[in-house]
C-alpha positions, 0 to 999 in steps of 0.5 A, spaced: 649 781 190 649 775 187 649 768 191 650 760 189 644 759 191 638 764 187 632 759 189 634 761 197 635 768 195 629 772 200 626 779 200 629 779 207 636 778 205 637 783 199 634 788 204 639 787 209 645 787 203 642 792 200 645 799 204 652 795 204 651 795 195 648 802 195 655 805 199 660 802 195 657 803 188 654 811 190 646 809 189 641 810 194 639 805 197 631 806 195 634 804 188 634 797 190 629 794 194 624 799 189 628 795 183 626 788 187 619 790 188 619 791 180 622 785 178 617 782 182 611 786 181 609 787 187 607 793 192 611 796 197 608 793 203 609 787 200 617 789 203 615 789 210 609 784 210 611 777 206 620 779 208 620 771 207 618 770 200 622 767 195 625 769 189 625 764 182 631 763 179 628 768 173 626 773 177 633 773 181 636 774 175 633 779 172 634 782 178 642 781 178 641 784 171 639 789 174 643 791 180 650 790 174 646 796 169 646 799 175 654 798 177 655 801 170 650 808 171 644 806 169 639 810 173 634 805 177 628 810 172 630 808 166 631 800 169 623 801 170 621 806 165 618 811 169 619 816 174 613 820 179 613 827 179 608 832 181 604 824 184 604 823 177 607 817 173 611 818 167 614 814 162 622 816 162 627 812 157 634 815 155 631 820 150 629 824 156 631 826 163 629 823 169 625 828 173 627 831 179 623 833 185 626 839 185 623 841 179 616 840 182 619 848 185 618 851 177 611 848 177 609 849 184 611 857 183 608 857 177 601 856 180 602 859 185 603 866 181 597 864 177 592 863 183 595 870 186 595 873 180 588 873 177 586 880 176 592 879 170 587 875 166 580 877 168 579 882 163 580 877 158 575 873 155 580 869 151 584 863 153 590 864 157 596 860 154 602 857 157 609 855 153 614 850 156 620 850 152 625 844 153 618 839 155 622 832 155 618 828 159 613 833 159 613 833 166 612 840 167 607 841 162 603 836 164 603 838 171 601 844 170 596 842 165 593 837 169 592 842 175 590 848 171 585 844 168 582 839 174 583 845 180 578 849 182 583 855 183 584 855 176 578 852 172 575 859 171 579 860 165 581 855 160 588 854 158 592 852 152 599 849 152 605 849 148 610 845 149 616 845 145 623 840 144 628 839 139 628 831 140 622 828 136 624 822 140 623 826 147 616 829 144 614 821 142 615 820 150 611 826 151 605 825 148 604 818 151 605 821 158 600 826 156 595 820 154 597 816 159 596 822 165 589 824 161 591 830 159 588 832 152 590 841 153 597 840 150 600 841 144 606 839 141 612 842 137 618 840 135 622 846 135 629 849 137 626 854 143 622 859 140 624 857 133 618 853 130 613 859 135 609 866 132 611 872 135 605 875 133 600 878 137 597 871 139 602 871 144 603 866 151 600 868 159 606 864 162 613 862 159 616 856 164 622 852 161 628 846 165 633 848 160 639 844 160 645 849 165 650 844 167 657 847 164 660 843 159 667 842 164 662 840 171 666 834 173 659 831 176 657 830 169 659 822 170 655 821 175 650 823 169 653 819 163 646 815 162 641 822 161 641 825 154 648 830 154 644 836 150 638 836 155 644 836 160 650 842 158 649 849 155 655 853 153 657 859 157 658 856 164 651 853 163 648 859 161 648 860 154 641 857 153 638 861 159 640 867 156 637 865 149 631 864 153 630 870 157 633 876 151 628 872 146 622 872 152 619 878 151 616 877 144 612 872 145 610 874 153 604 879 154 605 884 157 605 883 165 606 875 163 610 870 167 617 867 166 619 862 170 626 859 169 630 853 173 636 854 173 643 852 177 644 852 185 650 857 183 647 861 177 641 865 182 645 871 182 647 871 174 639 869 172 636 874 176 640 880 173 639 876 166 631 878 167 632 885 170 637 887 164 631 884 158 625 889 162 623 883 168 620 886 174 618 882 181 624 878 179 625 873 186 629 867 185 626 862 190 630 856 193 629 849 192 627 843 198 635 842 198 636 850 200 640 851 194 637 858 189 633 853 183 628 858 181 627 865 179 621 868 175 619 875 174 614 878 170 615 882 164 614 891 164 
């Protein structure tokens, strides 16, 4: 998209090369005018109010710089550094995947069995704890965190957070969203899964984890070259630390307690007997906005 002619460059005409690029390189075309808006720093209407304005020859740069990353594989997400979720801003860099809309379903499935299951918890004066293995961005945990503390579906009952991941960086990502987003319930800990947890009778309400799933010969993986491949791949035909997570679950989850996976959109049939096999009940697996099985939780006998 470059031109010999940076200082004429408007906003108009990379909108109109913008579908074009986006095809031959295999980006969304979105990726380009929000990375426009970016450089510029200004608000999406600016695009259909000010069409006619001028990029300077730093900003036109900048912007080129931009759309090369993005020919080698750079996600538009890591460009700018954050990604919405859950109608949150996170901070994202190449130490945590990107978050997905689809992943709002593990969250959005998570709260809704909260909400409908009330009487689990109503016998109980203690706070209700909730565990996030593989936190990431911690996206999940602060979504959950940030619903259960400033809803009033749920602020009857005070609730602590755990949220777990291998990578020290990761967690460093984690905390500043946490800050960034208010949210002051979670605590942070570097653990391989359960490893660094108590099993003691101080155990967890809800278990809920985005671990990685895609099998390590899945020839979509290079259209995912810049994420961390460890929070991507597991071995097993991507089950492997699914598996671990679910035959692990039952020592840390109270008794009737939620356990919410997301998983492959061709793993549903092998996750839900996964729960069944290790003393799951109700067990659905429930569909992501694509169509695809995404989700299954299940509460523990």
């Amino acid at each position: 998209m470059e031109t010999s002619k940076a200082e004429n460059m408007t906003v108009r005409q990379i909108k109109q090369q913008a579908p074009q690029f986006a095809q031959t390189f295999g980006v969304p075309s979105f990726w380009l005018t929000d990375w426009l808006l970016y450089v510029i720093d200004k608000p999406s209407s600016f695009s259909i109010t000010d069409e006619s304005y001028q990029l300077t020859a730093s900003e036109f740069e900048r912007f080129n710089i931009g759309v090369a990353q993005m020919q080698q594989g750079m996600p538009l997400a890591y460009l700018t550094g954050r990604q919405e979720f859950w109608s949150l801003d996170f901070k994202v860099n190449a130490h945590t995947l990107i978050p997905r809309p689809d992943t709002e379903v593990l969250v959005e499935q998570t709260l809704s069995w909260i909400k409908a299951n009330k009487s689990e918890f109503e016998n109980s004066d203690q706070n209700k704890r909730l565990l996030d293995l593989g936190t990431g961005s911690g996206c999940i945990a602060i979504s959950l965190a940030y619903e259960l503390t400033n809803n009033k579906c749920y602020k009857q009952y005070s609730w602590q957070i755990v949220a777990v991941d291998l990578s020290s960086k990761a967690l460093e990502v984690a905390r500043h969203n946490a800050v960034a987003n208010k949210i002051n319930n979670i605590e942070f800990v570097q653990s391989s899964w359960y490893e660094q947890l108590s099993d003691d009778d101080n155990k967890f309400d809800v278990i809920v984890s985005n671990p990685p799933y895609i099998d390590e010969t899945d020839k979509h993986l290079t259209s995912l070259q810049a994420e961390p491949i460890s929070a991507l791949t597991a071995p097993n035909q991507g089950l492997a630390d699914i598996e671990h997570i679910v035959q692990q679950a039952p020592q840390y989850l109270q008794v009737r307690g939620l356990l919410a996976i997301e998983h492959g959109h061709d793993q549903g049939q092998s996750v839900h007997q996964l729960f069944i096999d290790n003393g799951f009940d109700k067990v659905q697996t429930v569909q992501d906005f694509g169509g695809n099985d995404r989700v299954t939780l299940g509460q523990l006998l």
